[in-house]
C-alpha positions as CSV (number, residue, x, y, z in Angstrom):
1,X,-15.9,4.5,4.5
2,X,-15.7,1.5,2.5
3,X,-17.2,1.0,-1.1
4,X,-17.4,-1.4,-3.6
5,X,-15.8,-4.7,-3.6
6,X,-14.3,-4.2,-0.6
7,X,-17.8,-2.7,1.5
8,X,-19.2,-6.0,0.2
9,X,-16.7,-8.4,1.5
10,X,-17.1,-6.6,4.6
11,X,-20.5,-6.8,4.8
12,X,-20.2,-10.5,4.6
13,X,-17.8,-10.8,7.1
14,X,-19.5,-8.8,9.9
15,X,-22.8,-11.2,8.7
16,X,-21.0,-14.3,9.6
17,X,-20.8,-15.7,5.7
18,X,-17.0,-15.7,6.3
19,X,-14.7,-17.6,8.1
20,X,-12.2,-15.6,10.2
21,X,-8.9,-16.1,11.9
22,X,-6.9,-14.9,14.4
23,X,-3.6,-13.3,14.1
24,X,-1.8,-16.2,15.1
25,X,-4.0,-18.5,13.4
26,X,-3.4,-16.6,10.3
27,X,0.8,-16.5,10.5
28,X,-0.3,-20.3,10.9
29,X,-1.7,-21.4,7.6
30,X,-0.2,-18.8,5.6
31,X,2.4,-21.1,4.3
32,X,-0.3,-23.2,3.1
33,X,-3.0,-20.8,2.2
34,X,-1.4,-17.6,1.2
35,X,-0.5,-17.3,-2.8
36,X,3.3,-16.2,-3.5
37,X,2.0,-12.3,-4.9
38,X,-0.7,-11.1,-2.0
39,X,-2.3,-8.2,-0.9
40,X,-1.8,-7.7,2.7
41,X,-4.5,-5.9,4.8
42,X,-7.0,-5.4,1.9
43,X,-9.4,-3.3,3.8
44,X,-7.6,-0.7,6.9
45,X,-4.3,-0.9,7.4
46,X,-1.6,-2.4,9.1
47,X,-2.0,-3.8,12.5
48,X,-1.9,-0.7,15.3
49,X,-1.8,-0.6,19.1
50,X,-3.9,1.9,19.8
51,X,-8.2,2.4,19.2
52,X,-7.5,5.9,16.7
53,X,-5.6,3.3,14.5
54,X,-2.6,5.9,14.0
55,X,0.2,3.8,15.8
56,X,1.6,1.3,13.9
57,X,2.2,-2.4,16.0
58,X,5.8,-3.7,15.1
59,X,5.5,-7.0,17.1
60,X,2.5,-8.0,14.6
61,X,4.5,-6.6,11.6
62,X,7.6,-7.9,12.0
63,X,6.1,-11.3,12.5
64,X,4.3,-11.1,9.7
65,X,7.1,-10.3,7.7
66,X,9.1,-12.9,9.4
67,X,6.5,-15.4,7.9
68,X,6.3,-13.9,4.7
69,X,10.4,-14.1,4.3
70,X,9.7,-17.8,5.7
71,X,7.5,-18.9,2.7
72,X,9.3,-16.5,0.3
73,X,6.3,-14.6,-0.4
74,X,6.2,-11.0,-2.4
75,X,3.2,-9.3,0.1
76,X,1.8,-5.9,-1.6
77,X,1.7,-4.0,1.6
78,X,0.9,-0.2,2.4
79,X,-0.1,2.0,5.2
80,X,-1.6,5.2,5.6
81,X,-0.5,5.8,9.1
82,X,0.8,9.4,9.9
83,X,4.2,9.6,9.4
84,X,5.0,12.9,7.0
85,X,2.7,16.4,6.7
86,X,0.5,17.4,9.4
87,X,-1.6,14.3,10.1
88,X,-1.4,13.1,13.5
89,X,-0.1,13.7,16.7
90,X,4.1,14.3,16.1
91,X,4.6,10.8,18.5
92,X,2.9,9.0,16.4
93,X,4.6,10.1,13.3
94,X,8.3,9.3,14.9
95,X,7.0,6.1,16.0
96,X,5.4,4.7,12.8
97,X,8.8,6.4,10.8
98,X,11.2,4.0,13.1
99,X,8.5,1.0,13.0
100,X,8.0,1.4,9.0
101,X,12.0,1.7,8.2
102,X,12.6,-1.0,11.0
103,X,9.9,-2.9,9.0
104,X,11.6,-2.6,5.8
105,X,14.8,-3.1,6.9
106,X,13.3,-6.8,7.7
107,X,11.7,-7.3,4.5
108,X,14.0,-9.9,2.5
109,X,12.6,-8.6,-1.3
110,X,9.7,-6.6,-0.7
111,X,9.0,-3.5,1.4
112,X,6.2,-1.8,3.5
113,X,5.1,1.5,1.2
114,X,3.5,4.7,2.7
115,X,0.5,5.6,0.9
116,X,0.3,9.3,0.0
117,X,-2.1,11.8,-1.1
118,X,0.1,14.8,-1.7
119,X,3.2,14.7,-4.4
120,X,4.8,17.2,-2.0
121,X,4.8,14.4,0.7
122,X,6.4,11.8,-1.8
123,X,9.5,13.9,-1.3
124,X,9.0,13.9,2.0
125,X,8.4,10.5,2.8
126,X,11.8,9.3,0.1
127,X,14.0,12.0,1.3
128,X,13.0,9.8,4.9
129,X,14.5,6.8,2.8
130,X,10.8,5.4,2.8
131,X,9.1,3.4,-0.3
132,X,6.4,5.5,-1.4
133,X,2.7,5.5,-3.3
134,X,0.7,8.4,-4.2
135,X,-3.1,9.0,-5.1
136,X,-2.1,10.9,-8.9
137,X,-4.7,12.6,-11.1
138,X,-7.1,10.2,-13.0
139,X,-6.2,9.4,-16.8
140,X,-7.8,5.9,-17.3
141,X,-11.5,5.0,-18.7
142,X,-12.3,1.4,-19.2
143,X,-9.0,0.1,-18.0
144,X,-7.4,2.7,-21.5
145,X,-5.3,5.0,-20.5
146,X,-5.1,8.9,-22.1
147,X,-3.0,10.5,-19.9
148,X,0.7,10.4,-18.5
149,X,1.7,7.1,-17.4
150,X,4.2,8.8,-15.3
151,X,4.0,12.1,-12.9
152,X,6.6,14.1,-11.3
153,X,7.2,15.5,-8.1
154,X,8.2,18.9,-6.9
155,X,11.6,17.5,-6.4
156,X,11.9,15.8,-10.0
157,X,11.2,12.5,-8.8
158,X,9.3,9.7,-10.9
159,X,5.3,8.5,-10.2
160,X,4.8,5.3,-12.1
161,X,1.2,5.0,-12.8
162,X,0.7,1.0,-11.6
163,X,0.3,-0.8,-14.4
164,X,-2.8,-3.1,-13.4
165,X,-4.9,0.2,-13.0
166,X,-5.1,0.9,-16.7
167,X,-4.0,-2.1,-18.2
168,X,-6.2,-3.6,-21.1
169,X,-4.3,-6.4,-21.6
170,X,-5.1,-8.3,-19.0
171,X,-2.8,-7.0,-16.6
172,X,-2.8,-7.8,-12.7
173,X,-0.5,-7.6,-9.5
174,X,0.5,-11.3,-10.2
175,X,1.8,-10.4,-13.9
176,X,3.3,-7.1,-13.4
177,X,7.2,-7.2,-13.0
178,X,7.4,-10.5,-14.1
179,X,5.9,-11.6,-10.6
180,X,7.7,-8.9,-8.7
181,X,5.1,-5.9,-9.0
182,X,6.4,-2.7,-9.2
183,X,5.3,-1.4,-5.4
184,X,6.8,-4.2,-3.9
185,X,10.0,-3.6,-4.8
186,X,12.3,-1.7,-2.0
187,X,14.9,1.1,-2.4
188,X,13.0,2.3,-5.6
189,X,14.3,5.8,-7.2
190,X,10.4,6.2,-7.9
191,X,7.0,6.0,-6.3
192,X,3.6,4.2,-7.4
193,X,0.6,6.3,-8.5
194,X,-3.0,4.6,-8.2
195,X,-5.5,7.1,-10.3
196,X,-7.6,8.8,-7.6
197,X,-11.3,7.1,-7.1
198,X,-14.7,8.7,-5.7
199,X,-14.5,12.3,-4.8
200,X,-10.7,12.6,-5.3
201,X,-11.1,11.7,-8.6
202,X,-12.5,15.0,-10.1
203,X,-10.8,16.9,-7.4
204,X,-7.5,16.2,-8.7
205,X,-8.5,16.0,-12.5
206,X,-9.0,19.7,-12.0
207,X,-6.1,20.4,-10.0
208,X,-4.2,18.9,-12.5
């Protein structure tokens, strides 16, 4: 279920307020309308064949990609299709592994990340050769952060808590790395933490 920001935007749309596109007729003005540093897929995920939504679709990915390589853009781009740990049915987790590192493979310089919710499935998804984010415990009030900026996996590996969560400073996807965020960057030695939200949030604070 959708909340915030994003429940209102999509209340708008599904009023009418919006303008909307088609696939094609979005690959056809991104070159004009799309920004350099852009959040793909905002709200779901990436495109999928099926109606559960767990099957990733590589002909719409790859030719978004294509586009995106075109116009030399930096996409942020995630998916929480099934792919590690018990989620799904196991054909869809071997499909979506060879459409994601297919995917990747494609991207010129940026990736496709699978978003996690377990550290344990971090290691999973990078000893896969996969780019990886992670829900990690909550630290941050007010955009100040008082905990750990980084977490660590069962396997020693590095979660880098993304900088625009927590940043006071003004910080935003379009400043971090110099205008190469952090997630977007493929074959990191590390993944991305986002400070869990809603439910989650206290969950994990106590976990932790």
């Amino acid at each position: 279920m959708e909340s915030g920001h994003a429940r209102f935007h999509r209340e708008a749309h599904d009023r009418g307020d919006y303008d909307w596109y088609s696939f094609d007729e979005m690959l056809a003005i991104m070159g004009r309308r799309f920004t350099k540093v852009h959040r793909s897929q905002l709200s779901g995920d990436i495109w999928s064949t099926d109606k559960t939504g767990e099957m990733a679709d590589p002909d719409k990915l790859m030719k978004y990609i294509s586009e995106c390589n075109k116009n030399r853009f930096t996409p942020i781009m995630f998916s929480h299709k099934p792919i590690v740990g018990n989620r799904g049915e196991l054909s869809a987790r071997v499909h979506n592994l060879r459409v994601i590192k297919g995917a990747t493979a494609l991207c010129k310089d940026f990736t496709v990340n699978v978003s996690l919710e377990d550290m344990g499935d971090v290691d999973k998804a990078m000893d896969l050769g996969l780019d990886a984010v992670s829900v990690v415990p909550n630290r941050v009030y007010k955009k100040e952060l008082f905990g750990p900026k980084v977490f660590t996996t069962p396997k020693g590996r590095k979660i880098v808590t993304c900088p625009a969560k927590y940043g006071s400073n003004g910080m935003n996807c379009t400043k971090c790395g110099n205008g190469r965020p952090l997630c977007t960057r493929k074959g990191r030695d590390y993944a991305i933490g986002f400070p869990a939200t809603g439910g989650a949030r206290k969950a994990l604070n106590i976990l932790s």
